[in-house]
HTML snippet that shows the backbone in 3Dmol.js (N, CA, C, O; Angstrom):
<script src="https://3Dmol.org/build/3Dmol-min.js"></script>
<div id="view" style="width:600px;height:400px;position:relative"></div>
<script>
const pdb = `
ATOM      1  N   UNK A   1      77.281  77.883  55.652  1.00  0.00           N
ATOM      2  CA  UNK A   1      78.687  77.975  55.994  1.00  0.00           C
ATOM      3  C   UNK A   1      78.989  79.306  56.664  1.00  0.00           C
ATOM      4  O   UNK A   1      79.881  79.210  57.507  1.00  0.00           O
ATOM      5  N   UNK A   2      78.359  80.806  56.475  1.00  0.00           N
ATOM      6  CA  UNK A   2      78.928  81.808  56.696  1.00  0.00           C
ATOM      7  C   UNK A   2      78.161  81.813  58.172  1.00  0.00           C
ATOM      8  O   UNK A   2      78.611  82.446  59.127  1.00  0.00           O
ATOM      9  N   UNK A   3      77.085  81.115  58.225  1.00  0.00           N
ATOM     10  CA  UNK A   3      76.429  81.229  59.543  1.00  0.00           C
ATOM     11  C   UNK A   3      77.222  80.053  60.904  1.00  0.00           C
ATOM     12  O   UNK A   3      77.133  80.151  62.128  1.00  0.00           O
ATOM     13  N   UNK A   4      77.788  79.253  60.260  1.00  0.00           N
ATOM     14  CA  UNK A   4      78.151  78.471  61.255  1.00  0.00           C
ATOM     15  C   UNK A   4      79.988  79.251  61.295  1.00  0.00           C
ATOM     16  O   UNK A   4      80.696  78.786  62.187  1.00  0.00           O
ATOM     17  N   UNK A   5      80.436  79.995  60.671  1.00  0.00           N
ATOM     18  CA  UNK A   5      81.858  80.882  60.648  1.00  0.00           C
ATOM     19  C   UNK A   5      81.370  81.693  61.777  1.00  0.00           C
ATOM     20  O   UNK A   5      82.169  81.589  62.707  1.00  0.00           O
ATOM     21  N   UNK A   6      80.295  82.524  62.089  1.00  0.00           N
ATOM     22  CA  UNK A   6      79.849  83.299  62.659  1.00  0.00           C
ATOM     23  C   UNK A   6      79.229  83.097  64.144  1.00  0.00           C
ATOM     24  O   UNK A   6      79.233  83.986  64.995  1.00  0.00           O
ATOM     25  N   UNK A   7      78.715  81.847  64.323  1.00  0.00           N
ATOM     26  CA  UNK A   7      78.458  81.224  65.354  1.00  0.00           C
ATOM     27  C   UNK A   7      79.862  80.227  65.985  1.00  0.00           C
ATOM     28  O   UNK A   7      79.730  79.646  67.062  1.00  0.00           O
ATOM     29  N   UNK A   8      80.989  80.136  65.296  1.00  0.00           N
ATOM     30  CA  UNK A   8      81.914  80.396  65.705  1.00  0.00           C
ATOM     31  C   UNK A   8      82.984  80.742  66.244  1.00  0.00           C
ATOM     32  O   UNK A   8      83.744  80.245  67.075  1.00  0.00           O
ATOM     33  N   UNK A   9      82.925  82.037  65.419  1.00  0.00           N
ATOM     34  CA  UNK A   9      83.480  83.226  65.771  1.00  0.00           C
ATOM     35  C   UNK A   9      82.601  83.848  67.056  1.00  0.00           C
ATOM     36  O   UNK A   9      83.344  84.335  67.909  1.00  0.00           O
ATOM     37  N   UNK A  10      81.571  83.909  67.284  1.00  0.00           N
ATOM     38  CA  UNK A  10      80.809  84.013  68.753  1.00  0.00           C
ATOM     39  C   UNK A  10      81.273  83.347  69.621  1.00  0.00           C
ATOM     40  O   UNK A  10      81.698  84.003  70.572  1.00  0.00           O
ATOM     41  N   UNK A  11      81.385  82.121  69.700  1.00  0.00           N
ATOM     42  CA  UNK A  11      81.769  81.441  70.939  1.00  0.00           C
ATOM     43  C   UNK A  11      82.770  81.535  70.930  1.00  0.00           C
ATOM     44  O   UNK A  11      83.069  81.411  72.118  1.00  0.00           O
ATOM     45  N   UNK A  12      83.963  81.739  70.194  1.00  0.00           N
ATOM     46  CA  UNK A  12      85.567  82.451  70.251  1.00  0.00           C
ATOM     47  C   UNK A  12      85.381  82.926  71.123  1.00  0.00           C
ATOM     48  O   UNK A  12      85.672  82.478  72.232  1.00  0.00           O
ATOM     49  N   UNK A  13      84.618  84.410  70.807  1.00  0.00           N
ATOM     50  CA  UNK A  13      84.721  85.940  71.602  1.00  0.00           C
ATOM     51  C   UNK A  13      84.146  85.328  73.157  1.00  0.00           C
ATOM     52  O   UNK A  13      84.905  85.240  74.122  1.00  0.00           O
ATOM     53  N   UNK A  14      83.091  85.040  73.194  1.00  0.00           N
ATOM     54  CA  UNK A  14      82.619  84.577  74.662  1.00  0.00           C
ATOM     55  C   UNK A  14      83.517  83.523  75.484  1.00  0.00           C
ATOM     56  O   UNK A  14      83.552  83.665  76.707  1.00  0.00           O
ATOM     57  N   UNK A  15      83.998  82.831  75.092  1.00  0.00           N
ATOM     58  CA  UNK A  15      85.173  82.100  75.793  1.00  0.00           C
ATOM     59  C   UNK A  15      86.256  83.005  76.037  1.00  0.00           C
ATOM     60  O   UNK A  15      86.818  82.750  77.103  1.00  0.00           O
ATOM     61  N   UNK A  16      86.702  83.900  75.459  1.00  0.00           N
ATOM     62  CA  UNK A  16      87.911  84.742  75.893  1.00  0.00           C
ATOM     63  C   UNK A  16      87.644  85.454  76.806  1.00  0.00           C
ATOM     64  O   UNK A  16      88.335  85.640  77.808  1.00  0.00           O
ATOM     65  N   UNK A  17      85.963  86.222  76.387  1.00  0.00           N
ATOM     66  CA  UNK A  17      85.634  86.939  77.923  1.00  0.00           C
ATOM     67  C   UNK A  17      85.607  86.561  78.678  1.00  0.00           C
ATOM     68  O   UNK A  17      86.031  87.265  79.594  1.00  0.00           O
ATOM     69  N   UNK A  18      85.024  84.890  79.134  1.00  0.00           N
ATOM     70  CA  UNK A  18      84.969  84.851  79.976  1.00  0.00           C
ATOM     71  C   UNK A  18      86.442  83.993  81.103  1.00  0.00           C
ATOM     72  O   UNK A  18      86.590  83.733  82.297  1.00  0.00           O
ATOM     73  N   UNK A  19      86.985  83.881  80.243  1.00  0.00           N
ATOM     74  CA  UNK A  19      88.447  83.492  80.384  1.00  0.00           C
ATOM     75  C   UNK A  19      89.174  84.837  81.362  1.00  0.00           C
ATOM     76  O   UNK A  19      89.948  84.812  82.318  1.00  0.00           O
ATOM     77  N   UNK A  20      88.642  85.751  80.757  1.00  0.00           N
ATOM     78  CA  UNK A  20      89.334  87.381  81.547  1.00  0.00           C
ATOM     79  C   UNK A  20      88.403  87.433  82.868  1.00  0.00           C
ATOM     80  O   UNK A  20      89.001  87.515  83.941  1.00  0.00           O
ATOM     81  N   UNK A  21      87.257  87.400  82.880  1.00  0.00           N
ATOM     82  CA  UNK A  21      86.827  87.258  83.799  1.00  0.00           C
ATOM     83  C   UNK A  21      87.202  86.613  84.976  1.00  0.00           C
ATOM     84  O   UNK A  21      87.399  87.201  86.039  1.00  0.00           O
ATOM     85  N   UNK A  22      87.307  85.353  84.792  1.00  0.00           N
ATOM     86  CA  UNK A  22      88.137  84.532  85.884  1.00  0.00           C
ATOM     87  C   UNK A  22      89.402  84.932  86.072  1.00  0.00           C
ATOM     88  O   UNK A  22      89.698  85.144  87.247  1.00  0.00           O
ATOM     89  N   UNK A  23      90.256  85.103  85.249  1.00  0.00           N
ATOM     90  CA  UNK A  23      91.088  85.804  85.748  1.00  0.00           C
ATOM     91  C   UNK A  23      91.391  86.663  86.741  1.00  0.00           C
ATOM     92  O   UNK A  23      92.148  86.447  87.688  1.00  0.00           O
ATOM     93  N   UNK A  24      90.654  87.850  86.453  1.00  0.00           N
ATOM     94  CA  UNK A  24      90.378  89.316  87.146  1.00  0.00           C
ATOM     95  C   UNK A  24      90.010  88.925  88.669  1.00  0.00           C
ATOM     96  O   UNK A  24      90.349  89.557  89.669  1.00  0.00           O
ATOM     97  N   UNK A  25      89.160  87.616  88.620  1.00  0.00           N
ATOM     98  CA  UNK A  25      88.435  87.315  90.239  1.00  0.00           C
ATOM     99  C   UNK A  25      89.273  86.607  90.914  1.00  0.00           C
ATOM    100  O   UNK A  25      89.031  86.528  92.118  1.00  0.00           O
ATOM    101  N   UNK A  26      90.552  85.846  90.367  1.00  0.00           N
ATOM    102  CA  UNK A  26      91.238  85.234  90.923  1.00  0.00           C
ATOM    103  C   UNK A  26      92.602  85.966  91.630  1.00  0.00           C
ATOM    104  O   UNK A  26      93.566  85.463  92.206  1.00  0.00           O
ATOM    105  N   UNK A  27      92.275  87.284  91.351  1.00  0.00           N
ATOM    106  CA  UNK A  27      93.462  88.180  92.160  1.00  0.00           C
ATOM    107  C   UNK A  27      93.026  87.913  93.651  1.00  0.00           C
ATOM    108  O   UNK A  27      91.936  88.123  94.184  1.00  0.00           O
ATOM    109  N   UNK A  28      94.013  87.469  94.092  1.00  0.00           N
ATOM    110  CA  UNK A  28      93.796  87.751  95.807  1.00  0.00           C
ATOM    111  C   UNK A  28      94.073  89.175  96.211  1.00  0.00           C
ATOM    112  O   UNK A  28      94.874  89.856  95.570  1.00  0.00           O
ATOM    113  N   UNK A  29      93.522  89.573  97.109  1.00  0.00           N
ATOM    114  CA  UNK A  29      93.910  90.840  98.572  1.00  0.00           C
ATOM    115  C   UNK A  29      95.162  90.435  98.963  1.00  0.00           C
ATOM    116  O   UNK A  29      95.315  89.225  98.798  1.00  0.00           O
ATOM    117  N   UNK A  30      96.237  91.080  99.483  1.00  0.00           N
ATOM    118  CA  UNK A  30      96.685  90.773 100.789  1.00  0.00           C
ATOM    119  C   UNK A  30      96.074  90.377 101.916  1.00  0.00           C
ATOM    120  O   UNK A  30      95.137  91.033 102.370  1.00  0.00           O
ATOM    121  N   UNK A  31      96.598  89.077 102.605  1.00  0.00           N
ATOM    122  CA  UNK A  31      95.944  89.184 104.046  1.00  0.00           C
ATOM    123  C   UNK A  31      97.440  89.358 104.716  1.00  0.00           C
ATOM    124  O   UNK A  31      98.620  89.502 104.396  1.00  0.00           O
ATOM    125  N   UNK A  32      96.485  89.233 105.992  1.00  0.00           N
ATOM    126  CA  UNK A  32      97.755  88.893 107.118  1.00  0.00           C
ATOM    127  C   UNK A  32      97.796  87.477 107.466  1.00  0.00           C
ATOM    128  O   UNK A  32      96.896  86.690 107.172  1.00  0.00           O
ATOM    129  N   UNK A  33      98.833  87.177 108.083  1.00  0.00           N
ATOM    130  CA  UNK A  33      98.963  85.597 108.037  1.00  0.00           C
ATOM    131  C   UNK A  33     100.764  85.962 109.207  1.00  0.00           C
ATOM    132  O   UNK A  33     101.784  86.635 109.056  1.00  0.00           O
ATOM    133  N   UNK A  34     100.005  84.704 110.642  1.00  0.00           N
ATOM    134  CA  UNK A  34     101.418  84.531 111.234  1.00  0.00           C
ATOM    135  C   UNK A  34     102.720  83.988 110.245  1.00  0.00           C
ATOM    136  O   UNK A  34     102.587  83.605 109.082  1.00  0.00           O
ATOM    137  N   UNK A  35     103.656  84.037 110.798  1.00  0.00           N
ATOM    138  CA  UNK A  35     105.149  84.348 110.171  1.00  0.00           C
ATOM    139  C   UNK A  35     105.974  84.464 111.282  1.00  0.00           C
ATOM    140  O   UNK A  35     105.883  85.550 111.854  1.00  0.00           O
ATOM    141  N   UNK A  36     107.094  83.309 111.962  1.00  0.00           N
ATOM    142  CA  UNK A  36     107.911  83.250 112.374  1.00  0.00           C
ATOM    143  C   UNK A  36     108.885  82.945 111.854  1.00  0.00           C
ATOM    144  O   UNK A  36     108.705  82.066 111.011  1.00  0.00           O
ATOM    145  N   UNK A  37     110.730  83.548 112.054  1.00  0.00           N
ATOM    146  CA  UNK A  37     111.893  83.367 112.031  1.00  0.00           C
ATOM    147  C   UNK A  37     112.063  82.050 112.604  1.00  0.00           C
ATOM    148  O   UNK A  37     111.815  81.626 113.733  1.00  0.00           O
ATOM    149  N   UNK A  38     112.650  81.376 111.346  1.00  0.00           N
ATOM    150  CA  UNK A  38     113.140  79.818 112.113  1.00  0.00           C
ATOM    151  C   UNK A  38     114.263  80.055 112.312  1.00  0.00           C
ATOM    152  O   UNK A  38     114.737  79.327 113.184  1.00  0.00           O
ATOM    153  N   UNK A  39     115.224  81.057 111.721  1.00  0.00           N
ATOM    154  CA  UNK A  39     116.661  80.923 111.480  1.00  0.00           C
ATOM    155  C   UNK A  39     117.227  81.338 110.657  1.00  0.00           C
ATOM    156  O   UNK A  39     116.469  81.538 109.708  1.00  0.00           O
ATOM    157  N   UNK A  40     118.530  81.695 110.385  1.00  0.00           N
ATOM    158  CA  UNK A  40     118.881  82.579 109.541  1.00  0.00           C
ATOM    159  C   UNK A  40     117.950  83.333 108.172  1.00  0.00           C
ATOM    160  O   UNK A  40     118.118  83.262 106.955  1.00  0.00           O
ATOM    161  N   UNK A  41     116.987  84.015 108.965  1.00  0.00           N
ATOM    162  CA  UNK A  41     116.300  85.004 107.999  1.00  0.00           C
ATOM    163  C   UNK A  41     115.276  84.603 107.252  1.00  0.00           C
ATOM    164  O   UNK A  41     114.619  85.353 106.530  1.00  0.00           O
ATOM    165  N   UNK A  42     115.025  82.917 107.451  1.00  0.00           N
ATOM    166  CA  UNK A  42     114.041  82.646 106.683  1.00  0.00           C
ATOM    167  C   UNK A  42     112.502  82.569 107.668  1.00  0.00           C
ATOM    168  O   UNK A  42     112.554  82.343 108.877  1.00  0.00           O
ATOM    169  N   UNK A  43     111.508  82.737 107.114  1.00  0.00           N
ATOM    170  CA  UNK A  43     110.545  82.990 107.702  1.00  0.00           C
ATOM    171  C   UNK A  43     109.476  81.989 107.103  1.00  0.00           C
ATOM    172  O   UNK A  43     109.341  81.848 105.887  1.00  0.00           O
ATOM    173  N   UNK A  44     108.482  81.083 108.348  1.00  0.00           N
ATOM    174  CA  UNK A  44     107.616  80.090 108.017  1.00  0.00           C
ATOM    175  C   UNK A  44     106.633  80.470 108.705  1.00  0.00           C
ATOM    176  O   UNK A  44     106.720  81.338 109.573  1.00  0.00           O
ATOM    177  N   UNK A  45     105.193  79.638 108.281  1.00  0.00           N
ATOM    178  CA  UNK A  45     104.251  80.046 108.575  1.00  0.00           C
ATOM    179  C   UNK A  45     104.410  79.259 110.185  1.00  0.00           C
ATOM    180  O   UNK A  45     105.206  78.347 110.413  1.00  0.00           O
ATOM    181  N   UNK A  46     103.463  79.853 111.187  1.00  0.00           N
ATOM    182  CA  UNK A  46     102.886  79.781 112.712  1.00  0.00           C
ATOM    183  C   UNK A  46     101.996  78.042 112.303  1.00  0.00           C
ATOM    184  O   UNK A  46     101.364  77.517 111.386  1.00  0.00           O
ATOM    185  N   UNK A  47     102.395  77.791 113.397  1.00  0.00           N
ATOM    186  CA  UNK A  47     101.152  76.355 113.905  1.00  0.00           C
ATOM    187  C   UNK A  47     100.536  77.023 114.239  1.00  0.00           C
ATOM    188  O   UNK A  47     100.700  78.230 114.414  1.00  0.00           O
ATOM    189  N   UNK A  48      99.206  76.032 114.496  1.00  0.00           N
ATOM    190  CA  UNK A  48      98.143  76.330 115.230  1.00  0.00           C
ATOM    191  C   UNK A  48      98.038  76.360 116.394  1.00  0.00           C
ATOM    192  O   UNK A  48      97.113  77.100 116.732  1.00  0.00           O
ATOM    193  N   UNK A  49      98.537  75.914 117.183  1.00  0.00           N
ATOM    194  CA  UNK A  49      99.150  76.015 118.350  1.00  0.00           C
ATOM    195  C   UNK A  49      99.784  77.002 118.806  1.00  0.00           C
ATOM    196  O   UNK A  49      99.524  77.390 119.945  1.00  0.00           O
ATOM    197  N   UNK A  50     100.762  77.641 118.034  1.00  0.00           N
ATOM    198  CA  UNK A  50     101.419  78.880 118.378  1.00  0.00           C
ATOM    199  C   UNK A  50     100.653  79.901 118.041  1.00  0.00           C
ATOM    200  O   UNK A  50     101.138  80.925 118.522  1.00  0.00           O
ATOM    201  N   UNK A  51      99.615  80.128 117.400  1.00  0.00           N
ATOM    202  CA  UNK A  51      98.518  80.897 117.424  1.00  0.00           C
ATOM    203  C   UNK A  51      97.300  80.937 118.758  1.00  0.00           C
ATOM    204  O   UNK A  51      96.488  81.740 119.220  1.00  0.00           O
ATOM    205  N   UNK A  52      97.616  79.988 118.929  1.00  0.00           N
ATOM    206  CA  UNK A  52      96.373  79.401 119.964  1.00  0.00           C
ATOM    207  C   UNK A  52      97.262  80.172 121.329  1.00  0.00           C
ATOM    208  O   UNK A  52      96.651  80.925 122.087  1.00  0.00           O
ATOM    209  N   UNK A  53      98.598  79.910 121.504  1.00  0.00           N
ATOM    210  CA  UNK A  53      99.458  79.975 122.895  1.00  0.00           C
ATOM    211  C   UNK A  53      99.726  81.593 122.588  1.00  0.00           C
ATOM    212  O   UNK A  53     100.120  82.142 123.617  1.00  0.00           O
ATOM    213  N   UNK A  54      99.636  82.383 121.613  1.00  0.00           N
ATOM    214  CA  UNK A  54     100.294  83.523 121.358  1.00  0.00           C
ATOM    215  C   UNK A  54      98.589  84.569 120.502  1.00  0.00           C
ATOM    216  O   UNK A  54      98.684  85.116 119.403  1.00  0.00           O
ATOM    217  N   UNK A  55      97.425  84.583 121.242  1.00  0.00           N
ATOM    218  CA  UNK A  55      96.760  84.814 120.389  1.00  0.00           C
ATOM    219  C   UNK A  55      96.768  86.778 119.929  1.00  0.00           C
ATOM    220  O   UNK A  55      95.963  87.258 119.131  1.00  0.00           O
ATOM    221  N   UNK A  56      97.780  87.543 120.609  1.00  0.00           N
ATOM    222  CA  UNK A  56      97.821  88.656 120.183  1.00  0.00           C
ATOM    223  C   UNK A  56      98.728  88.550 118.994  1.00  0.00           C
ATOM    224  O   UNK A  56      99.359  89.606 119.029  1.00  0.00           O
ATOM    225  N   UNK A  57      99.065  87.986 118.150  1.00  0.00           N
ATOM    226  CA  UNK A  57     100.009  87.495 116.603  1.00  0.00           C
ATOM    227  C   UNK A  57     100.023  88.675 116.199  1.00  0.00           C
ATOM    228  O   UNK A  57     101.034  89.377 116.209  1.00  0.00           O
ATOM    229  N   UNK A  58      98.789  89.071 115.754  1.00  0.00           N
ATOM    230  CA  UNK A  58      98.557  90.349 114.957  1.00  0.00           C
ATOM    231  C   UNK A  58      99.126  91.841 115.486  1.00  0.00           C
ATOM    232  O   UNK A  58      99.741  92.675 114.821  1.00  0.00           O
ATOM    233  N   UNK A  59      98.802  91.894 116.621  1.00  0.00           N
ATOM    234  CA  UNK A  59      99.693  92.727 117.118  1.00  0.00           C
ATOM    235  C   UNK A  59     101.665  92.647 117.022  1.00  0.00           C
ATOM    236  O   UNK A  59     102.553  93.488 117.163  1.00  0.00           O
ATOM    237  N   UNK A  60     101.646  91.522 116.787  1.00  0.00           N
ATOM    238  CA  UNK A  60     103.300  91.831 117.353  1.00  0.00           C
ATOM    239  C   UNK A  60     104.140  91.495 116.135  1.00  0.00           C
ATOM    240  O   UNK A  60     103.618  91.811 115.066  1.00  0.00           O
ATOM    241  N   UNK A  61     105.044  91.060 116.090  1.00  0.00           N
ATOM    242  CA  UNK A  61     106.234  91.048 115.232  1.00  0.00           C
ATOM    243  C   UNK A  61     105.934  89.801 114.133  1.00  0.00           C
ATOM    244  O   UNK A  61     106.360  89.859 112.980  1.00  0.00           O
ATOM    245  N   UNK A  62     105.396  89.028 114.481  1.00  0.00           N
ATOM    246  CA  UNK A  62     104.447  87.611 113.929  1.00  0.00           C
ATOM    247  C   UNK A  62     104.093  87.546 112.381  1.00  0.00           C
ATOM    248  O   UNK A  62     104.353  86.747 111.482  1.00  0.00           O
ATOM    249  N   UNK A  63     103.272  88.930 112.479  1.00  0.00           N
ATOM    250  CA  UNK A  63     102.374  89.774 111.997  1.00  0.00           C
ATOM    251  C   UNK A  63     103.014  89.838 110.714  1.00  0.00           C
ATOM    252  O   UNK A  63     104.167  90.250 110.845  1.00  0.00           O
ATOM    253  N   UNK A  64     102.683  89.569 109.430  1.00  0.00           N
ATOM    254  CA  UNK A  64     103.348  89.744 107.962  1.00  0.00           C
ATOM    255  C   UNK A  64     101.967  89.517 106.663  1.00  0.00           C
ATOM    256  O   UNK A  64     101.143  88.617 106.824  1.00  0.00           O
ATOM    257  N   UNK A  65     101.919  90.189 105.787  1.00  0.00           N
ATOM    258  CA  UNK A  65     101.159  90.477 104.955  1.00  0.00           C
ATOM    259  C   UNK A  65     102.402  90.220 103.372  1.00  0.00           C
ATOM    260  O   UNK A  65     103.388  90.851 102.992  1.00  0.00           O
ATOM    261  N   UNK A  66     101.411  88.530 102.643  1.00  0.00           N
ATOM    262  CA  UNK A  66     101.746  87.835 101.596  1.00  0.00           C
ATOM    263  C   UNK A  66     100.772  89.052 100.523  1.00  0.00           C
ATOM    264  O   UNK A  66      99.543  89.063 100.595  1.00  0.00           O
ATOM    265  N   UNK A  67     101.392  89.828  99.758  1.00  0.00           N
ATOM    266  CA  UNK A  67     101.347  90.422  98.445  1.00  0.00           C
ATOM    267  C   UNK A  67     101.203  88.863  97.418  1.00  0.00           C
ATOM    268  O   UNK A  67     100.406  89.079  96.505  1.00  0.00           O
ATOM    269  N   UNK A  68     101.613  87.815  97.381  1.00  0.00           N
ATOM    270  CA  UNK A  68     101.409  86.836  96.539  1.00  0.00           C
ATOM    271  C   UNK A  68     102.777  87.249  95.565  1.00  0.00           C
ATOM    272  O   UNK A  68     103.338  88.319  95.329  1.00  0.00           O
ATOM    273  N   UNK A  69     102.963  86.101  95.216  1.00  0.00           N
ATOM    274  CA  UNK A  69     104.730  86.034  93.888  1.00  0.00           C
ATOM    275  C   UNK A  69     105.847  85.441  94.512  1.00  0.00           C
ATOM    276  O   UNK A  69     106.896  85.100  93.967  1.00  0.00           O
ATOM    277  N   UNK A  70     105.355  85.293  96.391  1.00  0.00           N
ATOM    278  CA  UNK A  70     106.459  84.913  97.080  1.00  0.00           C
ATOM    279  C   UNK A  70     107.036  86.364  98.018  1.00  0.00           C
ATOM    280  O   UNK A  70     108.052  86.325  98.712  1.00  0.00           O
ATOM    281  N   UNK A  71     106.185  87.561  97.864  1.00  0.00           N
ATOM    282  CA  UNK A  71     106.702  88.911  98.260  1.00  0.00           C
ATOM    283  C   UNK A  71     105.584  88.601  99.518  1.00  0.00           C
ATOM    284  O   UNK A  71     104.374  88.378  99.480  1.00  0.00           O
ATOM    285  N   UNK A  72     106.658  88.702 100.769  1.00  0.00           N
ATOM    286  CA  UNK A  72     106.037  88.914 102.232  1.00  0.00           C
ATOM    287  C   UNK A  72     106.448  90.108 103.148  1.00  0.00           C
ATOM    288  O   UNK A  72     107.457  89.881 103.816  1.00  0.00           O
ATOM    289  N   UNK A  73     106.184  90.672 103.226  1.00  0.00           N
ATOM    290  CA  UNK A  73     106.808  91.825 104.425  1.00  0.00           C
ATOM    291  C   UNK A  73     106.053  92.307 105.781  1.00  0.00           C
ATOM    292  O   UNK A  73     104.928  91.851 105.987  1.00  0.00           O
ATOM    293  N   UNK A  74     106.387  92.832 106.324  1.00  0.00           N
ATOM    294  CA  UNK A  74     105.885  92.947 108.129  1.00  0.00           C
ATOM    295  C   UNK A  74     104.562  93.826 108.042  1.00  0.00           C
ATOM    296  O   UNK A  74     104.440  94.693 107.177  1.00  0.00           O
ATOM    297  N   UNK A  75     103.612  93.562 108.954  1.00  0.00           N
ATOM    298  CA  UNK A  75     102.208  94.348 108.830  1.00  0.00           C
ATOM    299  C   UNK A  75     102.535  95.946 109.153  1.00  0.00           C
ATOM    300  O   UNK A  75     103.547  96.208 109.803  1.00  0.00           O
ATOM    301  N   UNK A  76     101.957  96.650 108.844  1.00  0.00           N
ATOM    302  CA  UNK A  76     101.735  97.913 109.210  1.00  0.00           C
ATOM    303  C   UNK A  76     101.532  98.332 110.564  1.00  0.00           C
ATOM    304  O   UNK A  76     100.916  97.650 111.383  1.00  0.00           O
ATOM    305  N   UNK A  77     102.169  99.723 110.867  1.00  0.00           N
ATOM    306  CA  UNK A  77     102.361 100.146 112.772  1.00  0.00           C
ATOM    307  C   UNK A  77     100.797 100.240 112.690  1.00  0.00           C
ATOM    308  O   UNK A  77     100.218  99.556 113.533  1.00  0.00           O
ATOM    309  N   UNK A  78     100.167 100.814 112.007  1.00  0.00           N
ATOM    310  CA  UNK A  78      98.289 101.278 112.235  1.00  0.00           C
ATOM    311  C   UNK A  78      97.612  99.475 112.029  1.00  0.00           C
ATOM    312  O   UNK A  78      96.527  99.058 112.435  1.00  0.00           O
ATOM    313  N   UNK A  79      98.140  99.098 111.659  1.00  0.00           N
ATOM    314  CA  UNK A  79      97.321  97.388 111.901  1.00  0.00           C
ATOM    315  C   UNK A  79      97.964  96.693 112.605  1.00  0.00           C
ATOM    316  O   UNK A  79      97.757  95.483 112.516  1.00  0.00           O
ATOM    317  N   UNK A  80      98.834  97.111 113.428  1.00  0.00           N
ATOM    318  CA  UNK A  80      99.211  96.080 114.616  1.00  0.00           C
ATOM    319  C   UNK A  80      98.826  96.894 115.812  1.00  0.00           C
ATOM    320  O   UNK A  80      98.789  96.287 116.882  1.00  0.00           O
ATOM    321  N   UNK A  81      98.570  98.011 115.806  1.00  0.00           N
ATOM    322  CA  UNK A  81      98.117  99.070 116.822  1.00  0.00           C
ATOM    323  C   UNK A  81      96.806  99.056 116.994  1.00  0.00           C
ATOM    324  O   UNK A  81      96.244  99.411 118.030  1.00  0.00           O
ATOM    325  N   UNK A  82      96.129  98.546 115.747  1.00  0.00           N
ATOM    326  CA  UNK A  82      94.319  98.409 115.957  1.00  0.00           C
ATOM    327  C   UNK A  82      93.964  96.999 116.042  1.00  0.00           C
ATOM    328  O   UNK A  82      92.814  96.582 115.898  1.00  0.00           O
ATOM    329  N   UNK A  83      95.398  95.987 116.376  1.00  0.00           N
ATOM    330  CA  UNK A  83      94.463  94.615 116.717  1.00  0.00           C
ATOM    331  C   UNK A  83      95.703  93.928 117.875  1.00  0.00           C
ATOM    332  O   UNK A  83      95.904  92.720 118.006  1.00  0.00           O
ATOM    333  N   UNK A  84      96.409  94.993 118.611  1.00  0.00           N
ATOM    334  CA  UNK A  84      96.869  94.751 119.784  1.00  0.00           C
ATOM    335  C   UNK A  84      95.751  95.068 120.696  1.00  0.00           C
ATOM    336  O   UNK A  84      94.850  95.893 120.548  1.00  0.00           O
ATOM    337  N   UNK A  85      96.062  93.987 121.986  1.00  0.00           N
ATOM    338  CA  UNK A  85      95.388  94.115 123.148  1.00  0.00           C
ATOM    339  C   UNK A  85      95.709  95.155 124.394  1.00  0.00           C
ATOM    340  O   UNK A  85      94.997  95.153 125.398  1.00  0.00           O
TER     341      UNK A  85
END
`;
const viewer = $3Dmol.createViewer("view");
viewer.addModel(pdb, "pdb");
viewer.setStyle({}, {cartoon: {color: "spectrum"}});
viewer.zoomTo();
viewer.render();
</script>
C-alpha cells in the first residue's frame, strides 16, 4: 500500500511538470502580420491578394505586431525601415 501511495504520488508530480512545460512552450513571440482599416477604427487581417498586389506591407502602415489577448499595435520605425524597399 505505501508503495503504490508513492508511485502515485510520482506520477502526480510528473504530470504537473509536465503540464508546466507545455505551457511555458505554448507562449507565442510577437509576429508581424498585415492589418488593414476597414472602417471606423477597426482593423482586419490583409488577403492574400493584397499582400501579393502590395508586397512592401512590412514596410508601411499595414504593418502591426499581435502581442496575443487581442492587444495589436503598429510595427516599429526600425522594422519598417529594415524591411522597406
Amino acid at each position: 500500500m505505501l508503495v503504490r501511495a508513492s508511485v502515485i504520488a510520482a506520477l502526480a508530480f510528473g504530470g504537473a511538470s509536465l503540464a508546466f512545460v507545455a505551457d511555458a512552450s505554448a507562449a507565442k513571440k510577437p509576429y508581424p502580420q498585415c492589418m488593414t482599416d476597414d472602417g471606423y477604427g477597426r482593423k482586419s487581417p490583409c488577403s492574400n491578394l493584397y499582400k501579393r498586389e502590395h508586397p512592401n506591407w512590412r514596410g508601411g502602415d499595414e504593418c502591426m505586431i499581435d502581442e496575443g489577448y487581442g492587444r495589436v499595435h503598429s510595427c516599429s520605425q526600425q522594422y519598417k525601415q529594415s524591411h522597406s524597399k
